[in-house]
C-alpha positions in Angstrom: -12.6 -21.7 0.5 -11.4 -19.2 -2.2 -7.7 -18.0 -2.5 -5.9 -15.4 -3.8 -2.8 -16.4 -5.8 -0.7 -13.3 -5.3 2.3 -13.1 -8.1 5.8 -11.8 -8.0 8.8 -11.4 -9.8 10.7 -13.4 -7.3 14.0 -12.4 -4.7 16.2 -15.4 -3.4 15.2 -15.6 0.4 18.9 -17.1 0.9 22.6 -17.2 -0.6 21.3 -20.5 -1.9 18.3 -19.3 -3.8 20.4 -16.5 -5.7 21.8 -18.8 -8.9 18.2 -20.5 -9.1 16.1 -16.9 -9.1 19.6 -15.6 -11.5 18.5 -18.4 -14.2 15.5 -18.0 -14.2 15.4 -13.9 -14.3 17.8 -14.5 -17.4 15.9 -17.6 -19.3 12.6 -15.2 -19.3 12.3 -14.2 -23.1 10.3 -11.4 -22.0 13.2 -10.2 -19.6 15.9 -10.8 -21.6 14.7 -10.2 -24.2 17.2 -9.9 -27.4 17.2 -10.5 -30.8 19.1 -13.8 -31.1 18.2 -17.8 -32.0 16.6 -18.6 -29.3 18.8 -22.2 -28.1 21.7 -19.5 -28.0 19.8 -17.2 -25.6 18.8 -19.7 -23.3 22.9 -20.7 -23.3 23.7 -16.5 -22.9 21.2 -16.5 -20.4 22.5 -19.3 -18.1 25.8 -18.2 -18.6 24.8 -14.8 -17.2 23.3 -16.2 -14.4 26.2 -18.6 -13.5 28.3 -15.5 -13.8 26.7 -12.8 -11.9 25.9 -15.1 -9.3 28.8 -14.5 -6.9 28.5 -10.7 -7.0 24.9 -10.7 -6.7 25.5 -12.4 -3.7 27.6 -10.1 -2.4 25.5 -7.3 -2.8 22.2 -9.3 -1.1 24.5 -9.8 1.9 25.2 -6.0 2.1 21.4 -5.7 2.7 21.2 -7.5 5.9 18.6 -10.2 5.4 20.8 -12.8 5.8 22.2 -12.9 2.1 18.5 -12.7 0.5 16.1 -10.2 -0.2 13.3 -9.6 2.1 10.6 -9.4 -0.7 9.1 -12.8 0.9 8.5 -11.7 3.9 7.2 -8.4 3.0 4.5 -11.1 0.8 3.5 -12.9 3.4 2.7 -9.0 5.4 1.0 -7.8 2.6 -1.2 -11.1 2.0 -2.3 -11.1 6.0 -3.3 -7.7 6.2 -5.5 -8.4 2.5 -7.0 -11.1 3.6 -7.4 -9.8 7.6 -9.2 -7.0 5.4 -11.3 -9.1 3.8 -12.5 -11.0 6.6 -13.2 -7.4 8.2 -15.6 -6.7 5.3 -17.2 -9.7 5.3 -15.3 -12.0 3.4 -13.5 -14.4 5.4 -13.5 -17.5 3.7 -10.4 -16.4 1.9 -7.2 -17.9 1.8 -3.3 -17.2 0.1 -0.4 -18.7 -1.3 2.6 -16.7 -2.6 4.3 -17.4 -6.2 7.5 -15.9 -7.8 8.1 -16.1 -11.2 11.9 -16.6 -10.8 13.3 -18.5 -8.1 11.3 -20.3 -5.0 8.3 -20.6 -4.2 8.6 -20.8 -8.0 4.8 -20.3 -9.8 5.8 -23.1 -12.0 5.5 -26.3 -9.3 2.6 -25.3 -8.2 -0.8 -27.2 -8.4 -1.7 -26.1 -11.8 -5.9 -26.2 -10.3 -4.5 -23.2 -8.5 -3.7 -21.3 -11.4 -7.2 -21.7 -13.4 -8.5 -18.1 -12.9 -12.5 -18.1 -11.6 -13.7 -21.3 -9.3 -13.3 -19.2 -6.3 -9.3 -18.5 -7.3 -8.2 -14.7 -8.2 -4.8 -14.3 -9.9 -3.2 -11.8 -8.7 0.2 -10.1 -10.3 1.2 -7.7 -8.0 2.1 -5.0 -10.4 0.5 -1.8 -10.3 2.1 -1.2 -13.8 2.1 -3.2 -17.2 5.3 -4.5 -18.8 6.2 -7.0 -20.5 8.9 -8.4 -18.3 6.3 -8.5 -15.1 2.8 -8.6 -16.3 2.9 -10.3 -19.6 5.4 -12.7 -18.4 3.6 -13.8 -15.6 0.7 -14.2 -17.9 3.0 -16.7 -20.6 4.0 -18.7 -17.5 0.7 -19.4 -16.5 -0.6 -19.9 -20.0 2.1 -22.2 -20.8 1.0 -24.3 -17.4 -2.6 -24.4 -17.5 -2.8 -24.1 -21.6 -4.6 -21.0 -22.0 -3.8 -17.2 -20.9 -5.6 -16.5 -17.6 -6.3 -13.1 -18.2 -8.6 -14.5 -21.4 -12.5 -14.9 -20.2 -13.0 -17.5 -23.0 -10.3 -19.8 -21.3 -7.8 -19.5 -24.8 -4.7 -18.3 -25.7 -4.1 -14.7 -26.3 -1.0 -15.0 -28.8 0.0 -11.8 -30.1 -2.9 -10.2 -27.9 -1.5 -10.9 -24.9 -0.6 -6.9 -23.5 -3.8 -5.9 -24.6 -6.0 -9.0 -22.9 -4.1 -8.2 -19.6 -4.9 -4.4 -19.9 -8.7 -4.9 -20.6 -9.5 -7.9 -18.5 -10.8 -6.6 -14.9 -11.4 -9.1 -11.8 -14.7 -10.3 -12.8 -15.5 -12.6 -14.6 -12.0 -13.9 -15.6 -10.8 -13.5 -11.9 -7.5 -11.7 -13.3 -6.2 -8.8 -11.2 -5.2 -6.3 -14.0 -3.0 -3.4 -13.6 -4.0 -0.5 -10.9 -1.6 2.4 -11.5 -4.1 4.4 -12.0 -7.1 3.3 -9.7 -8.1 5.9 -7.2 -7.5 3.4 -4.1 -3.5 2.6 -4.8 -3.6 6.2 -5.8 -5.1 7.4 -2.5 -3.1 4.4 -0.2 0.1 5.4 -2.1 -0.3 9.4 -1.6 -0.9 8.9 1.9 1.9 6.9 2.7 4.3 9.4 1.4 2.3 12.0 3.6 2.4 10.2 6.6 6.3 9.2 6.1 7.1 13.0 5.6 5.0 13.9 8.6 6.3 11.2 11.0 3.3 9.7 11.2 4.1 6.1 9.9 4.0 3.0 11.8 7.6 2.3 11.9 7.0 -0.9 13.0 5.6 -2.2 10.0 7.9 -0.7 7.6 11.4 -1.9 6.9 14.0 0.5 6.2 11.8 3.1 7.9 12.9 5.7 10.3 11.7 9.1 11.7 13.1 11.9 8.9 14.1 15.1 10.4 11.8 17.1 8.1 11.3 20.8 9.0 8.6 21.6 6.5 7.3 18.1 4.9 4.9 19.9 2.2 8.3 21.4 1.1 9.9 18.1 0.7 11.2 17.1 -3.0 9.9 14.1 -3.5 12.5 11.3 -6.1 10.1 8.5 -7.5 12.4 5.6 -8.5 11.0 2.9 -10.5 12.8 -0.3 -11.6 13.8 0.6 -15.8 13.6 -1.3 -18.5 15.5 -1.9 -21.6 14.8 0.9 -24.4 14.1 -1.9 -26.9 11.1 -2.8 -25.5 9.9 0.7 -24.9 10.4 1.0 -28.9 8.7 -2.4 -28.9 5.7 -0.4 -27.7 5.7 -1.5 -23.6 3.9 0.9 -21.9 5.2 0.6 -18.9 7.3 4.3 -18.7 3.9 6.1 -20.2 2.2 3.9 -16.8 4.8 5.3 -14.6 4.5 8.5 -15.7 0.7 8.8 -15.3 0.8 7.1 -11.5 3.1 10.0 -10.6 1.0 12.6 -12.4 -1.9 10.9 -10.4 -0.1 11.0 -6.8 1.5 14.3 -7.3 -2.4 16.1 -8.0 -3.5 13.7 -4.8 -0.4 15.6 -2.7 -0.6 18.8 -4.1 -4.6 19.1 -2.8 -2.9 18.0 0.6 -0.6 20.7 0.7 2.4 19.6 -0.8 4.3 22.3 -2.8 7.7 20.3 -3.1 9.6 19.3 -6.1 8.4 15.6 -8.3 11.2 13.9 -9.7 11.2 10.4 -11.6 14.4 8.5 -11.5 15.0 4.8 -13.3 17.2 2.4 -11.8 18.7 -1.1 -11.5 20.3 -0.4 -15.0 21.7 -4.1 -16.4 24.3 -4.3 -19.0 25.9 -1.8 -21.7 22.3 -1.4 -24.0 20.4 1.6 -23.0 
């Protein structure tokens, strides 16, 4: 049996699980990620996390997922319909399990065996873009559990060529999903999904948040892109993330335009954390 290991950043399913996912969003040096001894960051970190803790909470219980987030869930869809995909192209001796990076089901208890890229497992980060706070840090977890980076063919530690190892490594042979921003099939898959939304089309069933848009005119629609931002410092560190973003959009926009879309593209940055630009 093979399995896929598919990879996120993490969202407490309860009110329980939101001081746990808080620490270790914060203890990440590659999310918070400041120029300070690094016993006093880890301090500053769970201090942060102790903090925030009650007002995060309040704002995951605005949602209405029972005080968590519903990224989970909307896993556990995404893996079935992959691996019901699979099975329909004639791969069906494929399998799952779901990892977050901060917070439960936390990457870091589980069997370290499933975590060795190649032997019939596939890492998957599900990150269309690089950054260092996603990609690369999944990729430090896993290196620091299994001893070597699992983007690296030759089974060894990437060091300071970490970013470009998990750029250049495709699926085979390391078994590393690198990122698809740019690959014509999220391009395509992402493109249409805006159409069909706009167009009422959409299975509204398997969409949360999703409900029919009184839309005269959809290829007049302006469409807002917003991605998660990240701190300016590591942009001038060199992540590449924003330049990733940027092409996507470029990308989608073309795909739309050839379908009849005239509106207006806009790009938009959000969940903005503390004073530092």
């Amino acid at each position: 049996m093979k399995k896929i290991i598919f990879i996120n950043l993490g969202g407490p399913r309860t009110t329980e699980e939101i001081h746990p996912f808080l620490d270790d969003l914060f203890s990440d040096p590659y999310v918070f990620d400041l120029p300070l001894p690094e016993f006093f960051r880890i301090r500053l970190a769970k201090f942060i996390a102790k903090k925030r803790a009650p007002k995060v909470a309040k704002a995951y219980e605005s949602m209405g997922y029972g005080g968590g987030s519903p990224l989970y869930s909307e896993s556990i869809k995404q893996a079935d319909a992959i691996i019901k995909r699979l099975s329909e192209l004639g791969e069906p001796d494929w399998n799952y399990e779901i990892a977050m990076t901060c917070g439960p089901p936390n990457i870091r208890n589980m069997n370290p065996e499933n975590l060795k890229p190649g032997n019939n497992i596939l890492i998957a980060p599900l990150y269309p873009h690089f950054s260092r706070s996603t990609t690369m840090s999944t990729n430090k977890i896993i290196e620091s559990i299994i001893g070597y980076c699992p983007a690296n063919p030759s089974n060894i530690p990437c060091g300071n060529s970490c970013e470009k190892t998990c750029l250049s490594t495709k699926i085979i042979p390391s078994s590393w999903l690198s990122p698809f921003y740019n690959d014509p099939g999220f391009v395509e898959a992402t493109s249409k999904l805006i159409i069909d939304y706009l167009s009422g089309k959409l299975n509204y069933g398997e969409f949360i948040h999703s409900k029919n848009p009184e839309i005269t005119d959809w290829k007049k629609t302006p469409i807002l892109f917003s991605a998660h931002g990240i701190p300016m410092r590591l942009v001038k560190k060199g992540d590449i993330y924003p330049a990733q973003i940027e092409e996507s959009i470029q990308l989608i926009d073309k795909f739309l335009k050839t379908n009849g879309h005239t509106g207006e593209i806009y790009l938009s940055y959000q969940s903005k954390v503390g004073p530092a630009k």
